[in-house]
C-alpha positions in Angstrom: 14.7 17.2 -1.3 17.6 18.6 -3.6 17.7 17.1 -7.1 21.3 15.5 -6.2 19.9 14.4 -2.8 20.9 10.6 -2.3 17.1 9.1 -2.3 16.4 5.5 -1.6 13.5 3.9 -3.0 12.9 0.4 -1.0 10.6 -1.9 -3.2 11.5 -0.1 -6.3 10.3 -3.4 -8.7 6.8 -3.1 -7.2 3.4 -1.3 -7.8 4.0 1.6 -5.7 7.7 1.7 -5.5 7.9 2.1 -9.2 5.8 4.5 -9.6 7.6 6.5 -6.9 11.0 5.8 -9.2 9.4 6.9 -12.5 8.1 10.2 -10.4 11.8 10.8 -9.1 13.3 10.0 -12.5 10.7 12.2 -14.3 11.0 15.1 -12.1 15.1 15.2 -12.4 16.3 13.7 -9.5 19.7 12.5 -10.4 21.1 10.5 -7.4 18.7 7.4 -7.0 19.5 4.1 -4.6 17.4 1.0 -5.4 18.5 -2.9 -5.0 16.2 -5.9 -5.9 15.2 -8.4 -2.9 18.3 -10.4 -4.4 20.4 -8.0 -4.4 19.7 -6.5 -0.7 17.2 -8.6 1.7 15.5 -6.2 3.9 14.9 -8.8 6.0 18.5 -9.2 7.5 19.7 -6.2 9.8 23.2 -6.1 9.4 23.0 -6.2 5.4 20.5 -3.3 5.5 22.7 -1.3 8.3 26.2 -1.5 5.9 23.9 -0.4 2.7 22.9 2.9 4.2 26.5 3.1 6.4 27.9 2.9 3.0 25.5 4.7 0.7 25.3 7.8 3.3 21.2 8.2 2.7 19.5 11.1 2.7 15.8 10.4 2.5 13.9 6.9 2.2 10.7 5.7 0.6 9.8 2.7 2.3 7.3 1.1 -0.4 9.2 -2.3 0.0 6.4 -5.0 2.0 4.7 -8.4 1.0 1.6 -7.8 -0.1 -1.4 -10.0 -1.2 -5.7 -10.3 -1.3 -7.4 -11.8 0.2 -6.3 -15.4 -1.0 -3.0 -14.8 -0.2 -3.5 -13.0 3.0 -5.4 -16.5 4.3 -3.4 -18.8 3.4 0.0 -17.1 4.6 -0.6 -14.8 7.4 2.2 -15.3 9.4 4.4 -15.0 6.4 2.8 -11.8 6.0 3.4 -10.6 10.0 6.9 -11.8 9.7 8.1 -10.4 6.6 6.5 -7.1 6.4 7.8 -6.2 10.3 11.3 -7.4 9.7 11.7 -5.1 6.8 10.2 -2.0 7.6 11.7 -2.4 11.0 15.2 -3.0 9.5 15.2 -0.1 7.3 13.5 2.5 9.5 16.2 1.8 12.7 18.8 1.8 10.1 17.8 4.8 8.7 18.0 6.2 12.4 21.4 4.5 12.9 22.8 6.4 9.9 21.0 9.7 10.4 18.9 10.0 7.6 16.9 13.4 7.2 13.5 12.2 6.1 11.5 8.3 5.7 8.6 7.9 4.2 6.4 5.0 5.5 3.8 3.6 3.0 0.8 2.1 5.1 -2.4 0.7 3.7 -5.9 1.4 4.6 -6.4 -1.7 6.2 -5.0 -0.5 9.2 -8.4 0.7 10.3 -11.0 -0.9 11.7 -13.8 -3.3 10.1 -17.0 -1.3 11.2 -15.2 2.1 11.3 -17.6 4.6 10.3 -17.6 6.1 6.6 -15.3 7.5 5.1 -11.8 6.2 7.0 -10.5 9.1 8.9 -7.1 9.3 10.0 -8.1 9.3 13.9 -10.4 5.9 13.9 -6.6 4.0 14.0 -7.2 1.4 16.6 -10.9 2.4 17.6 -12.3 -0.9 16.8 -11.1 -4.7 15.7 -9.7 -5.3 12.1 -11.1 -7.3 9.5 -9.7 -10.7 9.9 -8.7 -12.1 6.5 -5.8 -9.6 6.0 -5.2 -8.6 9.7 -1.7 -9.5 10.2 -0.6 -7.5 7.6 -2.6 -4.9 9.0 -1.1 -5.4 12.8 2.2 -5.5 10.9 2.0 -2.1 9.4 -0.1 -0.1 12.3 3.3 -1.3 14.1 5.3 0.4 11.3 3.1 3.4 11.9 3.8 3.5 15.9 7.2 2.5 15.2 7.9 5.9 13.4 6.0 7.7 15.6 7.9 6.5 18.5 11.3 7.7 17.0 9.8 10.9 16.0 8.8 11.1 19.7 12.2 10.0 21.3 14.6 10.8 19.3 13.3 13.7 17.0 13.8 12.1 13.6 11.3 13.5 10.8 9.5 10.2 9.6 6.3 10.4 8.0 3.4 7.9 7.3 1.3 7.8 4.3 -1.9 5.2 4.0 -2.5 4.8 0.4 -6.4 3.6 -0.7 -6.4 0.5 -3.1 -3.9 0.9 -5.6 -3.7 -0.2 -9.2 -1.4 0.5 -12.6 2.1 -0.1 -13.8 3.6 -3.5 -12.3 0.9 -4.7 -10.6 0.1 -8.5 -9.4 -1.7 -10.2 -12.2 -1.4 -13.4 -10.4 -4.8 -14.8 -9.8 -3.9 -16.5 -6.9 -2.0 -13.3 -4.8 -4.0 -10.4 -6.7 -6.1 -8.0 -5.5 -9.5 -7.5 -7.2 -8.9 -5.3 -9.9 -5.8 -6.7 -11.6 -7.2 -10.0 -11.2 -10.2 -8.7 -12.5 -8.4 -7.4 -15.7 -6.4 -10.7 -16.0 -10.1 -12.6 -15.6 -12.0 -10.5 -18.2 -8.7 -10.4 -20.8 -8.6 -14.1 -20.5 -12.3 -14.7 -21.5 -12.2 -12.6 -24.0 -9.5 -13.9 -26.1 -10.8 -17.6 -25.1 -14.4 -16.8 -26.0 -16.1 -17.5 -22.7 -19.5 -17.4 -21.8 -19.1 -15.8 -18.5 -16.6 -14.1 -15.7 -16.6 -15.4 -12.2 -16.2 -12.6 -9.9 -15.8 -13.2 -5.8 -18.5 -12.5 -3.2 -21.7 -10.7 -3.7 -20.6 -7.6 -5.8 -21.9 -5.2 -3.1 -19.0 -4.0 -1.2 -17.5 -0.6 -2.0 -13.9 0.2 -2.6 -11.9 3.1 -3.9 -8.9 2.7 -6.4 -6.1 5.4 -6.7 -3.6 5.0 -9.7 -0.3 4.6 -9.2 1.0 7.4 -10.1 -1.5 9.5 -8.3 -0.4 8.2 -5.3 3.4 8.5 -6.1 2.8 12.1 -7.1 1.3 12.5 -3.2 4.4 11.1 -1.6 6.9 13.3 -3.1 4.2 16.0 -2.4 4.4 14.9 1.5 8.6 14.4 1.5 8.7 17.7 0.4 5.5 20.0 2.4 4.7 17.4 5.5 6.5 17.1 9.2 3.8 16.0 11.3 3.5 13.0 13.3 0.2 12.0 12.8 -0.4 9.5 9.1 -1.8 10.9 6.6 -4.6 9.4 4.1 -4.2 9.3 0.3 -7.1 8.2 -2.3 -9.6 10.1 -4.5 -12.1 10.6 -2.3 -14.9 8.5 -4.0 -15.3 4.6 -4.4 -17.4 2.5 -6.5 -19.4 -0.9 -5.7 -17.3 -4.2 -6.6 -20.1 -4.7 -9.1 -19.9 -1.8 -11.0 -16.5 -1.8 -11.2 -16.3 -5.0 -13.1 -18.7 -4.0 -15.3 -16.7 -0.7 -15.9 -13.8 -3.5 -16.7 -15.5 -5.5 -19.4 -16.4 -2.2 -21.2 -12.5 -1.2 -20.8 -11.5 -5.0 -22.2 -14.8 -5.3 -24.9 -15.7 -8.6 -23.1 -18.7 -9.3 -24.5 -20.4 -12.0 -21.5 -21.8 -12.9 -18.7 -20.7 -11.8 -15.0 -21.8 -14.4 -12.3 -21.2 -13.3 -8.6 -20.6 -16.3 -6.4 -22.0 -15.6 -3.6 -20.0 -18.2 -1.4 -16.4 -16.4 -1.5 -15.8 -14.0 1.2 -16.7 -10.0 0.5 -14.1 -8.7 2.7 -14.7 -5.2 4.0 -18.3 -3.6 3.3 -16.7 -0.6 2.7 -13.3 1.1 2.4 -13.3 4.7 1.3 -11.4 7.3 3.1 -11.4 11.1 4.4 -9.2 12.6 2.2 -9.6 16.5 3.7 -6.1 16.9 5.8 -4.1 15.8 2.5 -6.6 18.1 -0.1 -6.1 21.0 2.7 -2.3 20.5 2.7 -2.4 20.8 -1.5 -2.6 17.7 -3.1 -5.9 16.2 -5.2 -6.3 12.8 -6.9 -6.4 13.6 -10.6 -6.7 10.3 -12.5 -10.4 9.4 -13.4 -11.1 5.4 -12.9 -11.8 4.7 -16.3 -8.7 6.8 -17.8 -6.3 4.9 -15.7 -7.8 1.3 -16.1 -7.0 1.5 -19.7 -3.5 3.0 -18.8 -3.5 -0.7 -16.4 -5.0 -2.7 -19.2 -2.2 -1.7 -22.0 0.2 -2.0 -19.4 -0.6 -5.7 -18.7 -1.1 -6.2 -22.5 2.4 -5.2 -23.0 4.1 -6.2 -19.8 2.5 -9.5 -18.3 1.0 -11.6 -20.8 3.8 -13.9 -20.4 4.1 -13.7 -17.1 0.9 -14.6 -15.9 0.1 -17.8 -18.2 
């Protein structure tokens, strides 16, 4: 990519999107295309067709999807399968229509399977069945995946995909209700603190393992892959190491100075046992992870001191 290369960011207002935006921004690009859900519904073809007709794009980030935990992911799954296929199907053919020279797809770890051995590797896609409370999302974006690959196949277009570990930092969800666990986790600890209470309730049994990339970290791979990567097969991005659900709210109340109890309950769903993945082809291509957990959940914490205290009440 040139620094006056026409580059549009899809979901530009959320977690990963922005973070790809502040990366652009930071590193001099100078001819940046975003447009709020308001503004430009990626959900309707012919809207999405006449903004890249008439914006003549160069290169795409598709970060744009709906996104949710586990709560969310129950309780509106076919929200969830609708949405996140119309959009990334809208922009992607459109982005064929008009001839664009790269897209980046942003994926999720999810994609693989429940049971898949340890750590995720890039080639257990569809070797086993999904875990079921988010796996219409999950069907939703492995068709994103095939999708690109299938116009890379057919019609030679140079469309990459990118499956990003759990994420966290700058506009995250804070919502207790849609979160993921370690926003909500912040929001639960910051709340007790300043309200005195005895004890933070944290989901499931505290056992299963997960790894957290910061934002930026992850924004910093995907310019990395726009600019070094053409091959068809997706690409993994984390840090290479996780860290147990329990010891990662503990980590949490040191960040916040909570000063309680945590109480597990035991009869909320865990989710996943485990979800750490093979990061080897992307540390071979280059790149390497460089925010330590601790580092960057203060950089989340004073971000949602400062940005979402209003928001979330």
């Amino acid at each position: 990519m040139e620094k006056h290369s026409k580059i549009y960011v899809a979901g530009h207002r959320g977690l990963v999107g922005s973070a790809i935006l502040r990366r652009l921004q930071n590193d001099g690009f100078t001819n940046l295309l975003y447009k709020t859900s308001d503004e430009l519904d990626l959900r309707n073809f012919e809207k999405v067709l006449a903004f890249f007709e008439e914006e003549e794009v160069e290169y795409v980030f598709l970060a744009a999807a709906k996104v949710g935990g586990i709560v969310a992911n129950n309780e509106y799954p076919a929200d969830f399968i609708r949405d996140n296929l119309l959009i990334q199907t809208n922009v992607i053919d459109a982005a064929y229509k008009t001839g664009i020279k790269k897209l980046l797809f942003l994926g999720s770890t999810c994609i693989y399977p429940k049971f898949a051995p340890q750590p995720l590797k890039e080639e257990y896609l569809l070797t086993g069945e999904l875990e079921a409370t988010n796996e219409p999302y999950a069907i939703a974006k492995i068709a994103g995946i095939k999708m690109c690959q299938s116009y890379n196949r057919q019609f030679g277009t140079k469309y990459i995909s990118v499956m990003p570990t759990n994420l966290y930092g700058p506009n995250d969800n804070f919502n207790l209700h849609t979160s993921h666990v370690l926003p909500a986790l912040i929001r639960k600890f910051h709340e007790a603190k300043v309200n005195n209470r005895s004890e933070v309730e944290v989901w499931g049994t505290g056992t299963p393992k997960r790894e957290f990339l910061y934002s930026d970290d992850l924004a910093g791979a995907c310019l990395f892959l726009m600019n070094h990567y053409e091959g068809n097969e997706i690409v993994n991005v984390g840090v290479g190491e996780d860290i147990s659900i329990k010891n990662l709210a503990e980590t949490i109340k040191q960040v916040i100075g909570y000063e309680g109890e945590i109480i597990f309950d035991t009869t909320k769903p865990d989710g996943t046992p485990r979800k750490l993945v093979d990061v080897s082809k992307i540390n071979s291509l280059g790149w390497k992870a460089s925010m330590p957990l601790e580092v960057g959940l203060q950089k989340a914490y004073q971000w949602f001191l400062e940005n979402e205290l209003m928001k979330v009440k």
